[in-house]
C-alpha positions in Angstrom: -27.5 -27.0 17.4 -24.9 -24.4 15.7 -25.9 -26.0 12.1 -29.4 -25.9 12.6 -29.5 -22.4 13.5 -27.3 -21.5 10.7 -29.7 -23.2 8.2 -32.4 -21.3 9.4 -30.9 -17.9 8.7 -32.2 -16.5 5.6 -29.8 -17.8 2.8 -28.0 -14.2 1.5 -26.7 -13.6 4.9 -25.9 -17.5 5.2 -23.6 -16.9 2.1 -22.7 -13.6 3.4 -21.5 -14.8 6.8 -19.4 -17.9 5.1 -17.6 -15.7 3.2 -17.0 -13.4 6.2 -15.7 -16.4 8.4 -13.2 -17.6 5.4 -11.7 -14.3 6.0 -11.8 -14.5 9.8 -10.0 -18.1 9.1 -7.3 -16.5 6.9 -6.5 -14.1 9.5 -6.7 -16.0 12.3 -4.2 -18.5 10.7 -2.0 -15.7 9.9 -1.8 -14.1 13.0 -0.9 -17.6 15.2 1.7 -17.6 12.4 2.9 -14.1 13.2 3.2 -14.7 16.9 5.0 -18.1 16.9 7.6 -16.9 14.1 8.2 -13.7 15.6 7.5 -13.9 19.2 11.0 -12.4 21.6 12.7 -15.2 23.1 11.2 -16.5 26.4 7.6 -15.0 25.7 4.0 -15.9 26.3 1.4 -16.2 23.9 0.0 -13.0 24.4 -3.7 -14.2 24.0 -4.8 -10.4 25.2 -2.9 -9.7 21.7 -4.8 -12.0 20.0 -8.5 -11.5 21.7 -7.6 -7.6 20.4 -6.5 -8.6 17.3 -9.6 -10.5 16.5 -11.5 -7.3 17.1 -9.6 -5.7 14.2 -10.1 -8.1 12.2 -14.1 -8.5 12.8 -14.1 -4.5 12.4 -12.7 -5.1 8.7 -14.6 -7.6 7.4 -17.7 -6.4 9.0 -17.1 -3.4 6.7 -17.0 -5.7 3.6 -19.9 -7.6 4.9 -22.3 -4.2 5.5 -21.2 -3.1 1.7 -22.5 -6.9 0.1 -25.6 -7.0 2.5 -26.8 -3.8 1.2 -25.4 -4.1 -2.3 -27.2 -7.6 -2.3 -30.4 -6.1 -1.5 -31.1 -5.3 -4.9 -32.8 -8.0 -6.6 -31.0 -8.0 -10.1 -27.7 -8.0 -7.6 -28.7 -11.0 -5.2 -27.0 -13.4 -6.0 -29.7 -16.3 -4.6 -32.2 -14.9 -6.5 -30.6 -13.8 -9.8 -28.9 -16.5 -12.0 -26.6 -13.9 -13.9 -24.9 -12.3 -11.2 -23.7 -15.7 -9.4 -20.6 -15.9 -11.2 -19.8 -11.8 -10.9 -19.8 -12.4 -7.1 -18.1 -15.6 -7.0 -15.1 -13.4 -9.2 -15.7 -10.0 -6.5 -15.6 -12.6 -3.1 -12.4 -14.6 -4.7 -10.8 -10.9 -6.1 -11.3 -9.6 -2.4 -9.9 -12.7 -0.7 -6.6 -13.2 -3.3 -6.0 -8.9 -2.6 -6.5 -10.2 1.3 -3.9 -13.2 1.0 -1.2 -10.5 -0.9 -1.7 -8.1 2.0 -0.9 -11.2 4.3 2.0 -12.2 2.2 3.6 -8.8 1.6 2.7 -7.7 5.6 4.7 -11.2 6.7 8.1 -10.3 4.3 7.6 -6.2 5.1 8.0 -7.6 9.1 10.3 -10.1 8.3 12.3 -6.8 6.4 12.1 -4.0 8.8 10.4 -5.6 11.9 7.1 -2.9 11.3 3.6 -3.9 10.1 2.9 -3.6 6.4 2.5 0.5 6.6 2.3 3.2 3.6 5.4 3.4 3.2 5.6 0.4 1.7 4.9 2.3 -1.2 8.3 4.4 -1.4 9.7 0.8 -2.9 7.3 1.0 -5.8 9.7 3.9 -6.8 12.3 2.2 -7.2 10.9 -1.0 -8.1 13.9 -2.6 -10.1 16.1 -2.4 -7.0 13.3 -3.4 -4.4 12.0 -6.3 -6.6 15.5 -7.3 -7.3 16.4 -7.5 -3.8 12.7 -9.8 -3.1 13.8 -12.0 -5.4 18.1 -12.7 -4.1 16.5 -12.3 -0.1 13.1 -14.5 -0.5 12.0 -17.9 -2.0 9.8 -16.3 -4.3 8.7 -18.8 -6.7 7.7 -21.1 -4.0 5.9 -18.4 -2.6 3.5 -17.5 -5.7 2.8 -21.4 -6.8 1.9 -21.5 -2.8 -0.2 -18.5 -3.7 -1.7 -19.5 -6.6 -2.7 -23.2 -4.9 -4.6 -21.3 -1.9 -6.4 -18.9 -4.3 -7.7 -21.8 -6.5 -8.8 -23.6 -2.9 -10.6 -20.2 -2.7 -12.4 -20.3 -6.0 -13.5 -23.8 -5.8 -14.4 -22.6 -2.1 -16.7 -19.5 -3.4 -18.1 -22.0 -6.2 -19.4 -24.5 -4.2 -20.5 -23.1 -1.5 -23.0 -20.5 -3.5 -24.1 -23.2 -5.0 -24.9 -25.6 -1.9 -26.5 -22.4 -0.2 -29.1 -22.0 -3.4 -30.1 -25.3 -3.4 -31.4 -25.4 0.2 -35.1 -24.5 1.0 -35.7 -21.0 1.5 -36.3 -19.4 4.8 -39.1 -16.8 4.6 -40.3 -17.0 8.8 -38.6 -13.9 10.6 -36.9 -13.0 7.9 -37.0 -9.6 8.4 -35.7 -9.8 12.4 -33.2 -11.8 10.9 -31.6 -8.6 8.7 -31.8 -6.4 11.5 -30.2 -8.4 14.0 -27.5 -8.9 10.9 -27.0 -5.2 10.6 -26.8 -4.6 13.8 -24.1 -7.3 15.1 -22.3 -6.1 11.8 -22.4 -2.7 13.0 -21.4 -3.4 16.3 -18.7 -5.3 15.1 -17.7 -2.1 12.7 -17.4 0.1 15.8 -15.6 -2.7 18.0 -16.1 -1.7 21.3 -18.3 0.1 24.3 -17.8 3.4 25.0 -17.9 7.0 23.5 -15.3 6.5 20.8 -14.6 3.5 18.2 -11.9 0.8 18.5 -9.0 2.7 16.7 -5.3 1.4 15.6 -3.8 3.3 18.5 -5.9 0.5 21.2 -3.3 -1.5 20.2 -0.3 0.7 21.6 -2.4 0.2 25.0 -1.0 -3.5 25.4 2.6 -2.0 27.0 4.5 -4.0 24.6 5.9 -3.4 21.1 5.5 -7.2 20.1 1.9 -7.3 21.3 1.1 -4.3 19.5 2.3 -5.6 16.2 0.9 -8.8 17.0 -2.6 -7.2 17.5 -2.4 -5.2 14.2 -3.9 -6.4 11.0 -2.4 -5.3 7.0 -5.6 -4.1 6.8 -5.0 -1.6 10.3 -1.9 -0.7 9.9 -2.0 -0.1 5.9 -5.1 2.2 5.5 -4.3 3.9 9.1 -1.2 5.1 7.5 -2.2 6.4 4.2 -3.7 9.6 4.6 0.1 10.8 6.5 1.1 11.7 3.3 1.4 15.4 2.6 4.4 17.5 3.6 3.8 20.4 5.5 4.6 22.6 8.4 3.3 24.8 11.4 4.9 27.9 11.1 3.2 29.3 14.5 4.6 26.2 16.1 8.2 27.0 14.8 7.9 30.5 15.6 6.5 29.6 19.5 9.8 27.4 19.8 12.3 29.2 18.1 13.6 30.7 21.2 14.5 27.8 22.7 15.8 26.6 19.3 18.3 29.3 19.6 19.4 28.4 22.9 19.9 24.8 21.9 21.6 25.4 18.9 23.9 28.5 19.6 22.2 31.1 17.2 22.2 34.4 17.8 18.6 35.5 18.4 17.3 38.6 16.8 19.9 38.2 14.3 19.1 38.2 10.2 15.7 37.8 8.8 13.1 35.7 11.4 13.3 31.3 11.5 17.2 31.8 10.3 18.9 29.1 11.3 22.2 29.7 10.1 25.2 30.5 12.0 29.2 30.5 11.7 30.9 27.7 13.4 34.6 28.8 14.2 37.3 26.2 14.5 40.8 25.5 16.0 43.5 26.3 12.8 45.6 23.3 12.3 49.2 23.7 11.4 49.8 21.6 7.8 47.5 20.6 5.1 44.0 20.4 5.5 43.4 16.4 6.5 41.3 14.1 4.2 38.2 13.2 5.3 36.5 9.3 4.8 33.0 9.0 6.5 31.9 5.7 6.1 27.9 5.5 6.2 27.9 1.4 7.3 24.7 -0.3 6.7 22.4 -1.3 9.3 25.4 -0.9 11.9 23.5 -1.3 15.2 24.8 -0.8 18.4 23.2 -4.0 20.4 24.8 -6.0 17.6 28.6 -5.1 17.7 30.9 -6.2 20.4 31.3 -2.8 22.0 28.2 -2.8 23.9 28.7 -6.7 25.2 27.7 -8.9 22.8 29.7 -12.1 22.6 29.0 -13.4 19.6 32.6 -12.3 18.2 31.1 -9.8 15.8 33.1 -6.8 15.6 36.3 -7.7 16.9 38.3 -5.2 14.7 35.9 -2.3 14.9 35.8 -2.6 18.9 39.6 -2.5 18.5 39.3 0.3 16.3 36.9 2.5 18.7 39.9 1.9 21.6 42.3 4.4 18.9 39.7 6.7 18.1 37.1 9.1 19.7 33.9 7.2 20.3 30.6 8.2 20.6 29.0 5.2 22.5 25.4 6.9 22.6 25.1 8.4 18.9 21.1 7.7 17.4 20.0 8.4 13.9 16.9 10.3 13.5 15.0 8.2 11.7 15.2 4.7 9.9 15.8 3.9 6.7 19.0 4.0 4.5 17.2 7.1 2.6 16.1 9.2 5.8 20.0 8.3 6.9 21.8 9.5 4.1 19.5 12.5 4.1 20.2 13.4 7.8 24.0 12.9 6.9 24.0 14.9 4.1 21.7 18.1 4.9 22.0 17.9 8.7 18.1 18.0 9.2 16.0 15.3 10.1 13.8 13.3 7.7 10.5 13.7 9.3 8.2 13.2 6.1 6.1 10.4 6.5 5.3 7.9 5.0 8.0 9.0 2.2 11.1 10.1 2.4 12.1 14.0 1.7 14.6 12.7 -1.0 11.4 11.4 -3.0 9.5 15.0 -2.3 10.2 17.4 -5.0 9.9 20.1 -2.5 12.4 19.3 -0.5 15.0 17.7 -2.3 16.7 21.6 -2.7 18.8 21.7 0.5 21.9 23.7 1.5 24.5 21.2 3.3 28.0 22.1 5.0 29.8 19.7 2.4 30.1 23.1 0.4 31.9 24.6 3.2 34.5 23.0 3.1 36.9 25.0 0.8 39.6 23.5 -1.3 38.1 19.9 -1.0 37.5 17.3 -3.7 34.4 16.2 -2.9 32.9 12.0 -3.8 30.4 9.8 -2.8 31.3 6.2 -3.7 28.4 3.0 -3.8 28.6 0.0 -4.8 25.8 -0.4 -6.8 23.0 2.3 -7.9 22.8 5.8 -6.2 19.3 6.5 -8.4 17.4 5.0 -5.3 15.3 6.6 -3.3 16.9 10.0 -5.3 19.8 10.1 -3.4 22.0 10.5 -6.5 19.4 13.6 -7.4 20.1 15.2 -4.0 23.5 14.2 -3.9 24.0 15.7 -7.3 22.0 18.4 -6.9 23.2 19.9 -3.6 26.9 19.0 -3.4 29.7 21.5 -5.4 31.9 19.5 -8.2 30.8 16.3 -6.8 32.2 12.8 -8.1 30.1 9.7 -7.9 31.7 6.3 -8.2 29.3 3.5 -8.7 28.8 -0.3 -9.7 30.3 0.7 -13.6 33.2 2.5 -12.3 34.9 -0.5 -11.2 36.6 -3.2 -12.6 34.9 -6.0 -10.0 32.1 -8.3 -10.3 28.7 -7.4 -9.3 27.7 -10.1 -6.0 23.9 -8.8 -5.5 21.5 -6.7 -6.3 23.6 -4.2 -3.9 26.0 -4.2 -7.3 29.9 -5.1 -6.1 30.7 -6.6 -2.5 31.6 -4.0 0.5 35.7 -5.2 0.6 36.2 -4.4 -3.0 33.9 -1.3 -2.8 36.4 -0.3 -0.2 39.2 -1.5 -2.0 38.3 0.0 -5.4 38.1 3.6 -2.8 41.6 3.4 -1.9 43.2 3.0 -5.4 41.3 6.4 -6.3 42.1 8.3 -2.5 45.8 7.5 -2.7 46.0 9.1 -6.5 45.0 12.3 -5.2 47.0 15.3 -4.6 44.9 17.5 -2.9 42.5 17.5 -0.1 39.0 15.3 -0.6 36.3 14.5 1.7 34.7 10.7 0.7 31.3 9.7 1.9 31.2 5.7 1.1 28.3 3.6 1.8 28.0 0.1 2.3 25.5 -2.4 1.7 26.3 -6.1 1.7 25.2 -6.0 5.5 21.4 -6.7 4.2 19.6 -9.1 3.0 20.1 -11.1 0.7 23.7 -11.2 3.0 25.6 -12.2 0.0 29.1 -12.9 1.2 31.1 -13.5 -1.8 32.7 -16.9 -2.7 36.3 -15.2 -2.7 35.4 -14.0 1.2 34.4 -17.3 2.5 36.7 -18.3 5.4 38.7 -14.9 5.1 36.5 -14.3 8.5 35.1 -16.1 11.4 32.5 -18.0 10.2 32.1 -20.5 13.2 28.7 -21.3 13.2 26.3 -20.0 17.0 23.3 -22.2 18.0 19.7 -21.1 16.6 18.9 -20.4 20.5 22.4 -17.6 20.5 21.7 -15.8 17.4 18.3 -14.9 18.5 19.1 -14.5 22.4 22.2 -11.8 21.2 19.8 -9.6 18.6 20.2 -11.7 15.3 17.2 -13.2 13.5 19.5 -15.8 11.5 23.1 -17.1 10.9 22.9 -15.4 7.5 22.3 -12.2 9.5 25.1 -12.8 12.0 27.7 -13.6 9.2 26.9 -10.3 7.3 27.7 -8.2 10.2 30.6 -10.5 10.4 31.8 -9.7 6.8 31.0 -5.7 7.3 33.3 -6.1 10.1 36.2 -7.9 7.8 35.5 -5.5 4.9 36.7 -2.6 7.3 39.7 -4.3 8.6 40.4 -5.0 4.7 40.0 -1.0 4.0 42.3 0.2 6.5 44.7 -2.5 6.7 45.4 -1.0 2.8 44.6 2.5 3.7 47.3 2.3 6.0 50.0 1.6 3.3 49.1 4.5 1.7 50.7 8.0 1.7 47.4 9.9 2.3 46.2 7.8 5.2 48.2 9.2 7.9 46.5 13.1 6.6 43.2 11.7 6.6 40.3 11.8 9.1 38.1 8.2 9.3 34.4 8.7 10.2 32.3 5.4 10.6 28.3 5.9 11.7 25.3 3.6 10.8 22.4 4.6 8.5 20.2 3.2 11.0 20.1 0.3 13.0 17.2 -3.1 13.0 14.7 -3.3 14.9 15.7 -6.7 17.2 15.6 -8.0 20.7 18.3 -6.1 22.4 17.5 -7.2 26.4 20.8 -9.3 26.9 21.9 -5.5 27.2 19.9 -3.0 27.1 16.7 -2.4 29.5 13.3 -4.2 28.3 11.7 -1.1 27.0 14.5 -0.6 24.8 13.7 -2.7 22.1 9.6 -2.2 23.1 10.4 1.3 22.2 12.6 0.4 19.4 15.3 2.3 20.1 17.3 -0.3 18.6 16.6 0.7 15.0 18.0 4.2 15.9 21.2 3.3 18.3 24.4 3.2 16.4 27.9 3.6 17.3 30.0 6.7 15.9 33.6 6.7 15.8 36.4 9.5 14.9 39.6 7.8 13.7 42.2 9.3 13.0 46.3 8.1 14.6 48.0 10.9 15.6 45.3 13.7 15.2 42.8 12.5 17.2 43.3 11.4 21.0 41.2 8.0 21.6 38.8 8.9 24.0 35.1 7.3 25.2 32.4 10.2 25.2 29.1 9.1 26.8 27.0 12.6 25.3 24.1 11.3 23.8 24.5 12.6 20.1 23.2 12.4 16.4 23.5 11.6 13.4 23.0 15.0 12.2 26.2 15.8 14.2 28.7 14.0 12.2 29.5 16.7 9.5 29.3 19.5 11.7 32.2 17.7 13.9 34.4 16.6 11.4 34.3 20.2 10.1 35.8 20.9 14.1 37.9 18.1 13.8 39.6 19.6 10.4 40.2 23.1 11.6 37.6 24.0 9.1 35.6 26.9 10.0 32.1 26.7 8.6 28.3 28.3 8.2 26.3 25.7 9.7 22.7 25.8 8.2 21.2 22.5 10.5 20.1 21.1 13.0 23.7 19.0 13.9 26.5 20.5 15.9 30.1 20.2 16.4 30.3 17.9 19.6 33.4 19.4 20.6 32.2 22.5 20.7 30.8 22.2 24.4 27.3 21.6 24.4 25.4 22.6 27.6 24.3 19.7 28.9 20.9 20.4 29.6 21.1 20.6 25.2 22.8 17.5 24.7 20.5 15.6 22.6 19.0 13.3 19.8 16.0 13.6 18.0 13.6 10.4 17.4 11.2 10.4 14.3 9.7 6.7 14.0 7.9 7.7 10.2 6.2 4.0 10.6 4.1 5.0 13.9 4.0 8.9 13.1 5.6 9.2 16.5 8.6 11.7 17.6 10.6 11.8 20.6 13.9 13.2 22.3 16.9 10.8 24.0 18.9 13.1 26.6 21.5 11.5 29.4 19.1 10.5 31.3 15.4 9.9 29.5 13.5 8.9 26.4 10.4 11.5 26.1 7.9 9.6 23.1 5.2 11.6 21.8 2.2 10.0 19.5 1.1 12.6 16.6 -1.9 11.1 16.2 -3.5 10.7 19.0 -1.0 13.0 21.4 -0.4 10.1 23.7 2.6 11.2 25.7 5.5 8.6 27.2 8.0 9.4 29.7 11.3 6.9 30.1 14.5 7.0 32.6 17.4 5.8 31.1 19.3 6.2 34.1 18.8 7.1 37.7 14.9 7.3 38.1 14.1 11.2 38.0 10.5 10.9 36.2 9.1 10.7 39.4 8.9 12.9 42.8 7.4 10.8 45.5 5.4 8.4 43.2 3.9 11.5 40.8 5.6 12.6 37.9 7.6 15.0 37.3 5.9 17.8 35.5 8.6 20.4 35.1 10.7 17.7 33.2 8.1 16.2 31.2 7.2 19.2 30.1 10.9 20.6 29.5 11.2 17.2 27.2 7.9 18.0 25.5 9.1 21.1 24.5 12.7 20.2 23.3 11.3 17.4 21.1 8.2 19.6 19.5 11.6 22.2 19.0 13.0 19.5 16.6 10.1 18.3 15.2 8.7 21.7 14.0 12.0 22.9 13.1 12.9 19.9 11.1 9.5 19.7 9.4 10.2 23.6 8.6 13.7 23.4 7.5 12.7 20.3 5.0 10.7 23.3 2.8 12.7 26.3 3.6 16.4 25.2 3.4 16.7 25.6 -0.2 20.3 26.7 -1.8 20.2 30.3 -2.9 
């Protein structure tokens, strides 16, 4: 019955429509792919997902369908009609399908990556494209992947061939012809718009779901691609930052009515310390989070010597970065500001990259930033270089060690190769080292293998406890070992016992943290943000457990406190020591992926979508978002106001924080 009726249809929108459904199949394949390789543990299949995704994915090829239909209605373009232009369409249908298969292929390893739909900033790798392609190539089975590639697209070609050809040969159909085409335009249309009701179906239906999973599931490359592009340009609302500048001072300490309007600056004092002015090592660990270290319960043995560590030191058990992203970390780090450009990062933006940072204020200090492999990333070594007095960068060709990865030399002699340079100096120095082997491709070196445990955890474990593979699980095994390796030497040193250890994650990874977190934690993703932060320092710094909820953007400002350093402080961060009121104790949230921003206090998680202004409202303790089943309005809007105060700074301060 189906087949009849389909060979009745007038044959352009027969060929029309098979092309169409190829594209539908591609999808549709892709997306029962998506759900059962990424689907959290102990899941359904989500089928309200799917039915939603479907929509999207009728609303885009609909759109290539309406542009052939009327394209096609020009005689010398119709490709039943006009010999010449047969094989021109077969090469446009097969050119749109192959850029359709890439989308799916670079959406599948961009999730795989960074657990987000394929997404604008996808583009911020293009910038840096021998590192990014060199780290595809360590991380991915690439070669299988194109001759994969290449196999489907000649499938395709043969597809587009043939079927043209079978569609031309058939009688024509010239009875209701014309009902035919409107009917077409019409379900095509409808299928454009994607739903009843006043407004079109829109990227932001799929947030409706209540899940995070569901939501990328729904998603297309397609959606989540083009819906991301136009958040490109940097700007700011300076109303906005003068509305909440007020309360800006109150959070922050400043002095209102002081200086010139929207100053920000301010002197931080500090307690003098009798000696010489303590060394300072902050460690900027890669994709340290929280869920995944043996602090916060997990039993997989991962950290054993950095949860040994935190017992000797002052830890910061609720410390969040920002943003995510290795760039957007350093950045908050470094200038004490949070990277709220989207879908770039401000070190790319030639506007921004001028910042003022506190590194300067400390007086007297040597001042390097070691890597193992290639600061030019991302230009961090232009705004390291740029910003940062008399700096010293070490890199991949300053030491006298192999190169594992595309990462350049492994963590443990990175760290090594930083303790024969700290123990030759003879004057203060404050280090910023950052690591990398804990990311893909995980390399852990052949001279490392067995120096840790490497005791293999069922497939079932390593996904249950936040990992996505063994590989995975080992690297955060070896970051772990590297640091026992760094201050197991550091400690023979002279210089260690005047020196200040800092240790704080870029970011953390996206994962399934519900063995010990609440559910909406990782649906909110909190886990890509949630890092641990630890002062270390034997016989300077009493070990304590502090349960504020803190920043990234704090680190400098306290190990400024921490050093008897007295300081101007031109950020957003503050010294946690300092006795923060805590209705102001804090973090700022900027997801640049879903253009969303959002504030973490003691006891809630307040989200805020720019795009469409969607407001969310969590507890993350006793249950205070409610009075008597309706919500409470004089905290929601106390939240709304202290995140927009971050926001609006931030986005201001990115522009105006230039050095003088």
């Amino acid at each position: 019955m189906f087949t009849k009726s389909f060979i009745r249809l007038p044959a352009r929108i027969r060929w029309i429509l098979s092309g169409l459904l190829l594209f539908l199949l591609l999808l549709t394949v892709y997306r029962v792919f998506f759900l059962f390789k990424f689907k959290p543990l102990d899941s359904g299949i989500a089928m309200d997902a799917i039915f939603l995704g479907i929509r999207y994915d009728l609303k885009f090829i609909s759109i290539w369908g309406l542009f052939v239909s009327t394209i096609t209605m020009i005689p010398a373009l119709d490709p039943i009609r006009s010999v010449k232009i047969r094989a021109i369409w077969n090469g446009l249908q097969f050119t749109v399908c192959l850029l359709l298969l890439l989308l799916i292929i670079a959406d599948y390893f961009h999730f795989d990556y960074l657990r987000q739909r394929l997404n604008a900033s996808v583009l911020n790798y293009l910038e840096d494209p021998d590192i990014s392609f060199g780290m595809v190539l360590e991380s991915y089975p690439v070669f299988s992947v194109v001759c994969g590639t290449i196999l489907v697209a000649v499938l395709i070609l043969l597809y587009f061939k043939k079927n043209l050809s079978r569609i031309v040969s058939e009688p024509p159909v010239v009875k209701r012809a014309v009902s035919a085409y409107i009917l077409w335009y019409l379900i095509l249309a409808g299928m454009v718009f994607g739903k009843l009701g006043q407004y079109n179906l829109r990227w932001s239906h799929a947030f409706t779901l209540g899940n995070d999973f569901k939501a990328n599931l729904a998603l297309n490359p397609m959606q989540s691609f083009f819906s991301t592009l136009k958040f490109r340009k940097s700007t700011y609302d300076i109303n906005a930052v003068k509305e909440l500048y007020p309360l800006m001072t109150q959070v922050l300490g400043l002095e209102a009515g002081k200086g010139k309007p929207l100053d920000f600056e301010r002197y931080q004092s500090s307690d003098s310390i009798v000696g010489p002015s303590p060394n300072i090592v902050l460690v900027i660990c890669e994709s340290f989070s929280a869920y995944k270290t043996g602090i916060y319960g997990n039993p997989l043995r991962t950290t054993p010597f950095f949860d040994e560590l935190t017992t000797g030191g002052l830890f910061f058990n609720r410390c969040f970065t920002p943003a995510y992203g290795t760039a957007r970390g350093v950045w908050a780090v470094v200038t004490g500001i949070p990277d709220v450009e989207t879908p770039r990062t401000a070190s790319r933006n030639p506007a921004a990259v001028n910042q003022r940072t506190m590194l300067n204020e400390f007086k007297g200090y040597e001042r390097m930033y070691l890597i193992g492999g290639n600061p030019a990333w991302a230009n961090i070594q232009g705004l390291l270089a740029n910003n940062i007095d008399s700096l010293r960068i070490f890199m991949q060709y300053d030491f006298d060690v192999p190169k594992v990865d595309v990462w350049g030399v492994s963590d443990k002699n990175l760290f090594l190769e930083a303790n024969k340079i700290f123990r030759k100096k003879d004057r203060p120095f404050f280090a910023i080292i950052q690591t990398a082997d804990n990311h893909r491709p995980y390399t852990i070196p052949e001279e490392d293998v067995g120096k840790f445990d490497m005791t293999p955890v069922s497939k079932d474990s390593v996904r249950r406890y936040g990992f996505e593979s063994m590989e995975q699980l080992l690297a955060f095994r070896y970051a772990d070992y590297c640091f026992r390796t760094f201050l197991e030497a550091a400690s023979r040193e002279r210089y260690f016992n005047n020196t200040i250890f800092a240790f704080v994650g870029d970011h953390g990874v996206p994962g399934d943290a519900r063995a010990f977190f609440p559910e909406w934690w990782t649906d909110q993703n909190l886990t890509k943000n949630h890092t641990p932060l630890l002062f270390y320092a034997p016989g300077r710094i009493s070990p304590a457990v502090n349960n504020m909820v803190c920043s990234q953007i704090d680190v400098i400002p306290t190990l400024a406190g921490l050093a008897g350093m007295p300081v101007r402080n031109f950020s957003l961060g503050r010294n946690l020591l300092s006795g923060i009121d805590s209705n102001h104790q804090a973090a700022f949230i900027f997801d640049n992926d879903m253009n969303a921003y959002g504030i973490i206090t003691g006891n809630h998680y307040f989200r805020k979508d720019i795009r469409t202004g969607k407001e969310l409202l969590f507890p993350l303790g006793p249950d205070t978002t409610t009075n008597n089943g309706r919500v409470n309005e004089a905290l929601h809007d106390q939240l709304r106001k202290l995140a927009a105060g971050y926001y609006e700074s931030s986005r201001y301060l990115l522009l105006n924080n230039r050095r003088q």
